[in-house]
C-alpha positions in Angstrom: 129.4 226.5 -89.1 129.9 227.9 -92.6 131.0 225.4 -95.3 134.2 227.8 -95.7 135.2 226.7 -92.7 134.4 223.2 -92.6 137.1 220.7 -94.0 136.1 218.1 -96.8 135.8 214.5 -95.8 139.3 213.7 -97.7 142.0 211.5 -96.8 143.3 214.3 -95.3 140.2 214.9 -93.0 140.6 211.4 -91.4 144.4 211.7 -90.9 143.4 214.8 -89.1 140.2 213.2 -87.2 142.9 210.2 -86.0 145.2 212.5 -84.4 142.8 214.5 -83.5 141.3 211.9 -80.9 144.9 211.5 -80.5 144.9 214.5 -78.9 141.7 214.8 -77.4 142.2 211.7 -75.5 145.4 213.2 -73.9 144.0 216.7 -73.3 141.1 215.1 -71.5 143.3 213.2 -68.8 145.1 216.1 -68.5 142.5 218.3 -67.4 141.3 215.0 -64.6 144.8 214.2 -63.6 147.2 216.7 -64.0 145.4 219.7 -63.4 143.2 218.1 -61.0 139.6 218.7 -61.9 138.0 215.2 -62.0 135.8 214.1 -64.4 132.8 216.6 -64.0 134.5 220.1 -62.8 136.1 220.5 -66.8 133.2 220.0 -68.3 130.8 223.2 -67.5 134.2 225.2 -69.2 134.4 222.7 -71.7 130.7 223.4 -72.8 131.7 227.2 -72.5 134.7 227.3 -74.4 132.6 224.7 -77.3 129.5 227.7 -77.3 132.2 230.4 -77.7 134.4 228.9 -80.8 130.7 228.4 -82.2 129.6 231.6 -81.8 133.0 233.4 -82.4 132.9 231.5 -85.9 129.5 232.5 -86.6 130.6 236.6 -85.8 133.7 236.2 -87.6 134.6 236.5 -91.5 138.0 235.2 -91.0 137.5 231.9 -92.9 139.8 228.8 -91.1 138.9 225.3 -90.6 140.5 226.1 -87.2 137.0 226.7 -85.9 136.2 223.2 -87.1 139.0 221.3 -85.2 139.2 223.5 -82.2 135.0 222.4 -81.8 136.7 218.8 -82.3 139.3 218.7 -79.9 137.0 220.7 -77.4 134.3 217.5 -77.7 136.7 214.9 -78.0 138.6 216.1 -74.4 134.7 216.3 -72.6 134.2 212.9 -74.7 137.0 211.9 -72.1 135.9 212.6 -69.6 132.3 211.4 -70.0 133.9 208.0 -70.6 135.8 208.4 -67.7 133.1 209.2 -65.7 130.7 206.2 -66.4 133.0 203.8 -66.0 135.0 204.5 -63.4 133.0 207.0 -61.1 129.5 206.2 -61.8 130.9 202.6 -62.4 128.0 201.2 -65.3 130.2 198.7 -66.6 131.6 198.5 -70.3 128.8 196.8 -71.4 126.5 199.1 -70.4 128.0 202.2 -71.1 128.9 200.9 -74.5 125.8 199.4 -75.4 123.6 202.4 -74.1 126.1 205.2 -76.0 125.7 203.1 -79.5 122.1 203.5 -79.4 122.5 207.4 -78.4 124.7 207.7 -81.8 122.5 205.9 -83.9 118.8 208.1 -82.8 121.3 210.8 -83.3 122.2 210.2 -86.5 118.8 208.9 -87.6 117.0 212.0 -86.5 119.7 214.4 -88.3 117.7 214.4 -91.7 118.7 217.5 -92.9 116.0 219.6 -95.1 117.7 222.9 -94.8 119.2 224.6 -97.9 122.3 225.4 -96.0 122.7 221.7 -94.9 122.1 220.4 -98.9 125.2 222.8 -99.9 127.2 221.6 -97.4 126.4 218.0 -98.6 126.9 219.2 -102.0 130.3 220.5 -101.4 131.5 217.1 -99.9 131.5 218.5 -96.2 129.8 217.4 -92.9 126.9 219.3 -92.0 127.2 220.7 -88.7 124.1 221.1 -87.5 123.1 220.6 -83.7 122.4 217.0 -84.5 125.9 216.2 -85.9 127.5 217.7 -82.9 125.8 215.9 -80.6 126.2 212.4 -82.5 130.1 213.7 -82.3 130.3 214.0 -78.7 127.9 210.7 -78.3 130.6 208.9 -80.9 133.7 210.6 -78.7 132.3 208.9 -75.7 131.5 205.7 -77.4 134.8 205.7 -78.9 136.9 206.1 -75.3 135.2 203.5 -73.8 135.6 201.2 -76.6 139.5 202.1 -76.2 139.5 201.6 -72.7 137.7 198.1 -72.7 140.1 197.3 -75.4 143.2 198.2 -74.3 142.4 197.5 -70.4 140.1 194.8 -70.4 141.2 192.6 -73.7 144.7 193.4 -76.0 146.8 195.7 -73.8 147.9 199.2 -75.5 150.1 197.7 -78.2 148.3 195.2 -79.9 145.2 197.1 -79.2 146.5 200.2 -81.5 148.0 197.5 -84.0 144.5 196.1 -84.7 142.7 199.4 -84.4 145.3 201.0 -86.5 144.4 198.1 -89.3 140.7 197.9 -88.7 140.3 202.0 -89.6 142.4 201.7 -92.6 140.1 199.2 -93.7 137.0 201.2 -93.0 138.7 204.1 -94.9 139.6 201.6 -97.5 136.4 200.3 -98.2 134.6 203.8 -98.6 134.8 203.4 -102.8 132.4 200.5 -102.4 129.8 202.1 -100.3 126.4 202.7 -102.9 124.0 203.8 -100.1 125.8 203.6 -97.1 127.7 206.6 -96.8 126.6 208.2 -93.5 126.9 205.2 -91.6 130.0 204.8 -92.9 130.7 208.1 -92.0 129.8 207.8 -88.3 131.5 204.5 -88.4 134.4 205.8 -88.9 134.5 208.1 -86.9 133.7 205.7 -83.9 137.0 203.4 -85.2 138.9 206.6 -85.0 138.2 207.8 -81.9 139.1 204.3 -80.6 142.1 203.9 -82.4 142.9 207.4 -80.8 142.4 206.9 -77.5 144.4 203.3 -77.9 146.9 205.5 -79.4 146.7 208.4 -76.9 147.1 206.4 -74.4 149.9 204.6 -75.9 152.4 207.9 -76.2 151.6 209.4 -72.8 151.5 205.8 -70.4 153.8 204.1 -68.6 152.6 201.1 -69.9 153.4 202.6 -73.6 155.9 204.9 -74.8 155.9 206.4 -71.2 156.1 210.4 -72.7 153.7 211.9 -70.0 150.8 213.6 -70.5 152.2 217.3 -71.2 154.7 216.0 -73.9 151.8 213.4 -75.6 149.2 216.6 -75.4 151.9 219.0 -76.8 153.6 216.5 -79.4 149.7 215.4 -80.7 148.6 219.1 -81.0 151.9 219.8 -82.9 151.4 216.9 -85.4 147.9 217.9 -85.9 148.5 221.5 -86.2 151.1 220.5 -89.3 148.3 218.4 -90.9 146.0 221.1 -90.6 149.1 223.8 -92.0 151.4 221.8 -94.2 148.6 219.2 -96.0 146.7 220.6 -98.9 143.0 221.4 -98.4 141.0 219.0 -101.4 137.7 219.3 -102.6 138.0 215.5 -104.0 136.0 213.6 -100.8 136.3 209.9 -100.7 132.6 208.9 -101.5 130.1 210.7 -103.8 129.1 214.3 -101.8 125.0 213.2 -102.6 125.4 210.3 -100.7 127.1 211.9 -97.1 123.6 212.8 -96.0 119.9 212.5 -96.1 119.3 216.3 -97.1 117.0 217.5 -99.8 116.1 220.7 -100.9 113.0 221.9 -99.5 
């Protein structure tokens, strides 16, 4: 994507990122439960509908981060799914599926080095890169983060303590980013794990009956809304949280 239409990595953007996996994590069990497809019939138009905001971006000259968070919410509901699908239909086990998606995020990460001029400016200007790589180690970190929030929730604090702790531990994460020297793109990728297992806690927490019991068409609608008005109503910045030369490993060639 153009760096036009790629949001900085500001407060904002992870207010935006939590609601977003808010979202995603509802829009995903809508597509299995309410309108009936299962875990692997949404995910061929899922890949579709990803290729075409990607492509429609890359024709277009209409500059939006709505590209960006559209590609987000389009991962993060196939994330779903994919979670979904290991643990319940191909039935690997938490452990498993946990342990084998953390090492898929981290060779992701590792091998996205960067070295093109247009990935240096986008680390210059303080915003992801979004190169293959990166949307790969999104999906893998969408996944990862789903079945963390179901083992969680499901298997250890319940919905309500589980988003409590979650909620706390990504504040924290967010917190310590002033303090990172080196470490930013882990950080990075960290963070975005906590936050897509705080959202699915959370998801899951507005649209169950064992939560706030809104059902999945309110949650979905209520989520996209709240995003929508960050997005809208919440300032764009170009002031990221951690110094823009240390968010990736590109240099100039």
């Amino acid at each position: 994507m153009r760096i036009s239409n790629v949001p900085s990595i500001t407060p904002r953007y992870w207010a935006a990122i939590l609601v977003a996996s808010m979202c995603g994590a509802n829009t995903g069990d809508f597509l299995s439960h309410n309108l009936h497809l299962g875990h692997t019939r949404g995910l061929l138009p899922l890949a579709l509908l990803f290729l075409a905001i990607l492509w429609i971006e890359r024709l277009s000259r209409w500059v939006t981060e709505a590209y960006y968070w559209l590609a987000i919410i389009v991962l993060r509901t196939a994330a779903t799914n994919l979670a979904d699908l290991g643990a319940h239909d191909l039935k690997l086990g938490y452990d498993l599926l946990i342990g084998a998606l953390t090492v898929l995020l981290i060779v992701a990460v590792a091998a996205d080095r960067g070295g093109k001029r247009a990935e240096v400016n986008a680390v210059a200007a303080g915003v992801p890169a979004t190169t293959p790589l990166y949307w790969l180690a999104m999906l893998t970190a969408g996944t990862l983060g789903t079945a963390g929030g179901d083992f969680i929730a499901d298997e250890w604090l319940g919905l309500f303590y589980g988003a409590a702790i979650l909620t706390v531990i990504y504040a924290a994460t967010l917190a310590a980013a002033p303090h990172l020297g080196g470490m930013a793109k882990p950080w990075y990728w960290a963070s975005i794990v906590v936050a897509r297992t705080a959202g699915t806690i959370l998801g899951d927490l507005c649209a169950s009956r064992r939560g706030l019991n809104l059902g999945l068409p309110l949650s979905t609608a209520l989520t996209a809304t709240l995003l929508a008005g960050i997005i809208i109503l919440w300032p764009r910045g170009r002031a990221p949280l951690v110094a823009p030369s240390k968010l990736g490993d590109a240099t100039e060639p």
